[in-house]
C-alpha positions, -999 to 999 in steps of 0.1 A, spaced: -121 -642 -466 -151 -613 -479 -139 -586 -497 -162 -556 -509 -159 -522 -521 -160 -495 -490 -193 -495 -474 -203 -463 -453 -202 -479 -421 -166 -484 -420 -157 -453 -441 -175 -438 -415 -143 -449 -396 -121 -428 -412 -118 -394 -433 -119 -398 -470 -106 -372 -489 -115 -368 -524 -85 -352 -553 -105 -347 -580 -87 -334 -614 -111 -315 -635 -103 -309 -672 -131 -299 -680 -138 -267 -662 -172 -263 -677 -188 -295 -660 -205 -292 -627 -201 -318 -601 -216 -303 -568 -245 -328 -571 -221 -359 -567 -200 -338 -544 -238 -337 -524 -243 -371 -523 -211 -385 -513 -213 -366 -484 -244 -380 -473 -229 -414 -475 -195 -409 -456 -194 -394 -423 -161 -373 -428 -154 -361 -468 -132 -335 -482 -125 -327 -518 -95 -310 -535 -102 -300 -567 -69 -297 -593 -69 -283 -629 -38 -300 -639 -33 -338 -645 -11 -368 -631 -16 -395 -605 17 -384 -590 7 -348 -585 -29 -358 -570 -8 -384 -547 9 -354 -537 -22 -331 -534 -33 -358 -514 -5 -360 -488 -6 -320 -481 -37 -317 -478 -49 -348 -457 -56 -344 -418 -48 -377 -403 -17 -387 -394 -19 -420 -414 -31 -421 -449 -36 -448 -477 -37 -440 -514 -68 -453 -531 -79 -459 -571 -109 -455 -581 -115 -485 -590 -100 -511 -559 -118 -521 -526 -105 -535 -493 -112 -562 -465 -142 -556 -444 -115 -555 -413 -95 -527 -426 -94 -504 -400 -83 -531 -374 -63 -548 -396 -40 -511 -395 -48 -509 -358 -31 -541 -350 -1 -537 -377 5 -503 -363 9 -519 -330 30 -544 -338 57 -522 -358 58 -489 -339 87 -478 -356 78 -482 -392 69 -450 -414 52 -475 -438 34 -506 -439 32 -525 -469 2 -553 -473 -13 -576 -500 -38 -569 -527 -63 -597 -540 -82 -603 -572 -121 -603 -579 -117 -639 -565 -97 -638 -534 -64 -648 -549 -31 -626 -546 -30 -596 -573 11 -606 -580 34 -629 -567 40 -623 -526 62 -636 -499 50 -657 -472 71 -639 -445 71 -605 -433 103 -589 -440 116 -554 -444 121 -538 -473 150 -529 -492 155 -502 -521 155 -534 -544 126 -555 -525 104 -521 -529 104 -523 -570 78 -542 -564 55 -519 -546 25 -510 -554 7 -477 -542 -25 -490 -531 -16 -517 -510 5 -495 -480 -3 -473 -452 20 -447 -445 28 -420 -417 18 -382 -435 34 -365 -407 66 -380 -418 62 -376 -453 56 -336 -447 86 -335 -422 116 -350 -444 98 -335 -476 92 -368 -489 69 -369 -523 63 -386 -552 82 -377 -582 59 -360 -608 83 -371 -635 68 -404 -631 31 -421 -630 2 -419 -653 0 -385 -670 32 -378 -657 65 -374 -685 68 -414 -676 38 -434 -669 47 -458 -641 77 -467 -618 69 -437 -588 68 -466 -562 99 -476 -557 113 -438 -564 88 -428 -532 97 -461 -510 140 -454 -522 135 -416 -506 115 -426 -475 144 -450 -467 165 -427 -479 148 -398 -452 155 -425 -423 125 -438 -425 115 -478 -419 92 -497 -443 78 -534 -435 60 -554 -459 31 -574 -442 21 -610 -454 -19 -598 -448 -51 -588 -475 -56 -556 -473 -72 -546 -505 -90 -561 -536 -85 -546 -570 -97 -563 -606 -75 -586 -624 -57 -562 -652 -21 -567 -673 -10 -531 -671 28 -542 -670 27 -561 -703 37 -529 -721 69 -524 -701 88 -528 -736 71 -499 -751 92 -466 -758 80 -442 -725 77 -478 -701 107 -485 -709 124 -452 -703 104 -449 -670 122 -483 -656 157 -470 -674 151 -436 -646 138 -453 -621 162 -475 -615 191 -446 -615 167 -421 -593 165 -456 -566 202 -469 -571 225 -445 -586 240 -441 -621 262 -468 -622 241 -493 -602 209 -484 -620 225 -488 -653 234 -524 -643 198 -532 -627 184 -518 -663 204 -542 -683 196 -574 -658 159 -563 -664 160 -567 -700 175 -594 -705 155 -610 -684 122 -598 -700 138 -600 -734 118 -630 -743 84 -611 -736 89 -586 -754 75 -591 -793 100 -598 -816 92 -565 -834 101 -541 -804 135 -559 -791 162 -538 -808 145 -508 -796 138 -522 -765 171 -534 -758 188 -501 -765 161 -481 -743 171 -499 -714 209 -500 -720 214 -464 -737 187 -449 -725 
């Protein structure tokens, strides 16, 4: 199995569009504005003074002109059959508003811990998501008013958790969401979830999980999930880490 970072033959075989957050309003960037356009066949850009991935997901989603779209880092790449690998999936689940896939490592190998068998998901199966490996229907998203929560994300008030809140209001909007046992993209090896026990990670999972399941529910989801990561957590941060996730 090859995976690569985009070339401009197959970005050629769909429309890139480019959110771009400037802070710093003095900086010029028409010359690399220039010269990705003479690499990709269709480009647009939507430049944003104000900062979170959240918000730039959403800038994305409004201002996008295909019907399907697929969030991308800046830093993953995806299989060199991408386009038919959504061709076929589309085809074979014509009633799904979003199709969930696998991401790999460097080295081919899977980027988390995935099931074997495709299955639909659940508002518990989705806390699990992840925002680069699904392609989704925009023109449902903009019909039921479906976004991501700026609350949550990097640069947002909390910095992760706005998968599952997304995935919870899509199902929630009557759409259908199937997870796909199939590479789709590659993205380097990182441990950005090893600081789940710190004070604003912890508070993210504490509102997540009553924004997907409800007060009550999400209350009892909160306490499960700390006590079962209790013993990760350094010894120094479990008090506080315990009554973040109970308290809140």
């Amino acid at each position: 199995m090859t995976f690569s970072p985009p070339k401009a033959a197959r970005l050629n075989q769909v429309q890139l569009l480019v959110i771009h957050q400037v802070l710093d309003s003095s900086a010029k960037y028409e010359i690399a504005y220039e010269r990705l356009r003479g690499l990709v066949g269709a480009v647009d850009f939507v430049v944003s003074d104000l900062k979170g991935l959240s918000l730039s997901r959403n800038l994305a989603i409004r201002n996008a002109k295909t019907k399907y779209i697929i969030f991308s880092d800046d830093d993953n790449g995806y299989v060199d059959d991408l386009v038919q690998v959504c061709e076929r999936s589309l085809k074979a689940y014509p009633g799904f508003q979003l199709l969930s896939f696998q991401i790999h490592d460097e080295k081919g190998f899977p980027f988390k811990e995935y099931s074997d068998v495709a299955h639909p998901f659940t508002l518990r199966s989705g806390l699990r998501l992840s925002s680069i490996e699904f392609l989704v229907d925009r023109e449902f998203l903009i019909d039921h008013s479906v976004m991501f929560d700026e609350d949550f994300g990097l640069g947002a008030l909390y910095p992760s958790c706005e998968q599952p809140i997304f995935l919870a209001d899509l199902l929630r909007a009557g759409g259908q969401a199937q997870y796909l046992p199939i590479p789709f993209a590659y993205h380097p090896k990182e441990n950005s979830g090893d600081d789940f026990y710190t004070e604003l990670n912890a508070l993210a999972r504490v509102n997540m999980f009553r924004k997907v399941f409800g007060p009550r529910v999400g209350r009892l989801f909160a306490v499960i999930f700390a006590l079962k990561k209790l013993r990760a957590v350094p010894s120094g941060f479990r008090a506080a880490f315990l009554k973040r996730m109970i308290v809140g």
